[in-house]
Each structure stands twice: as structure tokens, then as C-alpha cells.
C-alpha positions, 0 to 999 in steps of 0.5 A, spaced: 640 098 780 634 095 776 639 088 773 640 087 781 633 088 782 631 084 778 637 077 780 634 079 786 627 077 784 628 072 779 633 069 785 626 069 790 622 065 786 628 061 784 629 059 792 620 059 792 620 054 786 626 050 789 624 049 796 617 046 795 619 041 789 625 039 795 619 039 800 614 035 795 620 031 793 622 029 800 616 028 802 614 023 796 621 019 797 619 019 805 612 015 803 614 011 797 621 008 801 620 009 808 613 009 808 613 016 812 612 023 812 612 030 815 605 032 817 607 040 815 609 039 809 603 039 805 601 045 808 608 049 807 608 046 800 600 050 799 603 056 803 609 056 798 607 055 792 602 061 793 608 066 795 610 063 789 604 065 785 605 073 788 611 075 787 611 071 780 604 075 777 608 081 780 614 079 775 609 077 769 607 084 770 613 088 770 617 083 764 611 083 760 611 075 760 604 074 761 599 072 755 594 076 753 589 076 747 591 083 744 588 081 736 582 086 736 587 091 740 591 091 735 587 093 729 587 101 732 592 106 731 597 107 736 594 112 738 588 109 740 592 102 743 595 107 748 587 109 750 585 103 750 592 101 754 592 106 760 583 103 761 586 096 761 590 098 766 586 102 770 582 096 770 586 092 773 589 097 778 582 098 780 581 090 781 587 089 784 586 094 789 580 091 791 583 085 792 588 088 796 583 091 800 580 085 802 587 081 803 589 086 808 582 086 811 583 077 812 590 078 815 587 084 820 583 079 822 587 073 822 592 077 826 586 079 831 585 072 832 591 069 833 590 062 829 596 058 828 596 055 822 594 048 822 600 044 822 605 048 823 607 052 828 607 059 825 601 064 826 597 063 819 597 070 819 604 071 818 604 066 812 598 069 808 601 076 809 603 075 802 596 076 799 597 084 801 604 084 800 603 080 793 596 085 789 602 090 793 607 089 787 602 088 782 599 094 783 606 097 783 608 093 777 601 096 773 603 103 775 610 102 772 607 100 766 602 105 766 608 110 765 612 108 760 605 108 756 604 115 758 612 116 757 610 114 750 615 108 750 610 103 749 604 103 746 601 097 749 603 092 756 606 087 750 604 081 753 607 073 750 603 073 743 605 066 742 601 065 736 605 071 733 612 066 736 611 060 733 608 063 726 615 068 725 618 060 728 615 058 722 617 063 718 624 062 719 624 054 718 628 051 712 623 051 706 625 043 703 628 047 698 633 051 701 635 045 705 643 044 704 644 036 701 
């Protein structure tokens, strides 16, 4: 269940990603060549590419693929990365409830209003419903995370070290008298 959760949600950001570089793309072709435009693709291109940005966090979350700085970290025992760990995460969780209440409040709002969204015919609401719906799935995603700390799978959230990467990359780089001849 949780291979097909995940191609459904790689398959949406997929189709977030595709259809504002197709917009953008249009929408360039439209100027450059045929001296035109669409008014509203500016504006779907913005709405997208925050859609994008919500449910790719919640992905980074749950992938572990954001970066994170850990080097001070990881000088504690196991034991003590769990601790600090679960407060990290706790932090986090606090911040983006906080986040999402305010996301919620600003929605309520719009939705009390009733404002379209500047160039497109859709009310403004129904696009930013996303902010919720996003620090929603982060939270989610923390709380997951949390658990396989507590579980003791893991003792810290494992985000991208890319220092460590392109330090083992070098390591296992050829040395010039190991090359074959």
C-alpha cells in the first residue's frame, strides 16, 4: 500500500511540475513568436507552482530528502540524537501548526469574502486551500517520522548530507594508480 501511495504522490507532483513548465513554455512560445499571451497564465503558473511547493515539502518530509545540518548532532550517542531528534521534531510540529492555523484562518476568510482570483475564474479560495492542506501533510509527515524514532528505527530524521556524498563519492573515485592502462 505504501509503493502505491508513494507513485501517487510522485505521479502529482509529476503532473504540478509538467503542467506549469507547459504553461510557462506556452506562454513564452505565445510572446516570442506570435507576439501574444494568456493573461491567466501567469497567475495558474504562481498558484502551481505553490501547490508544488506543498505537497513536495510533505514529500521531503517523509523521504527524508530534505537537507539538514546534523554535524553537531551527530557528535551524541544514539541515545541522546533520539531526544534531540523528537525535540526537533516537536518544534517543527508546533511551528507548522501554527502555520496551519493561520493558513486555515486566511482561507476562512477568503471563502467569507468570496474573491476571485485575479485572472482567472475561479474563487481565490479554492486555489489557496492548498496552504492547509499542505502544513496538513507536513504535520502528518512529522508525526510518522516521530514514530519510527520512538519505534527506535531511527535515531535521527536522516536528511540529505551532501557533504558526507560527495566525500564517500571521492572515496571511491580511482586513485591514478589504481587506473587500468
Amino acid at each position: 500500500m505504501s509503493k502505491i501511495i508513494d507513485y501517487i504522490e510522485e505521479g502529482f507532483i509529476a503532473l504540478l511540475l509538467t503542467a506549469m513548465t507547459v504553461v510557462t513554455f506556452s506562454q513564452v512560445v505565445a510572446r516570442y513568436v506570435f507576439n501574444s499571451g494568456a493573461v491567466w497564465a501567469l497567475e495558474l503558473s504562481t498558484y502551481l507552482f505553490a501547490w508544488l511547493v506543498m505537497f513536495g515539502a510533505a514529500y521531503c518530509v517523509k523521504k527524508g530528502i530534505h537537507i539538514g545540518i546534523d554535524a553537531f548532532v551527530n557528535l551524541f550517542a544514539a541515545k541522546v540524537r533520539r531526544y534531540i531528534t523528537l525535540l526537533s521534531i516537536s518544534l517543527c510540529m508546533l511551528y507548522c501548526g501554527i502555520l496551519f492555523k493561520g493558513s486555515w484562518d486566511y482561507v476562512a476568510k477568503l471563502k467569507k469574502i468570496g474573491l476571485e482570483a485575479e485572472d482567472m475564474p475561479i474563487l481565490e479560495w479554492q486555489i489557496k486551500i492548498i496552504l492547509p492542506i499542505g502544513f496538513a501533510l507536513i504535520f502528518y509527515r512529522l508525526i510518522e517520522v516521530a514514530w519510527k524514532v520512538i519505534k527506535g528505527e531511527v535515531d535521527s530524521m536522516h536528511f540529505v548530507n551532501e557533504t558526507r556524498e560527495l566525500l564517500d563519492e571521492i572515496d571511491h573515485s580511482p586513485k591514478p594508480e589504481q587506473e587500468v592502462k
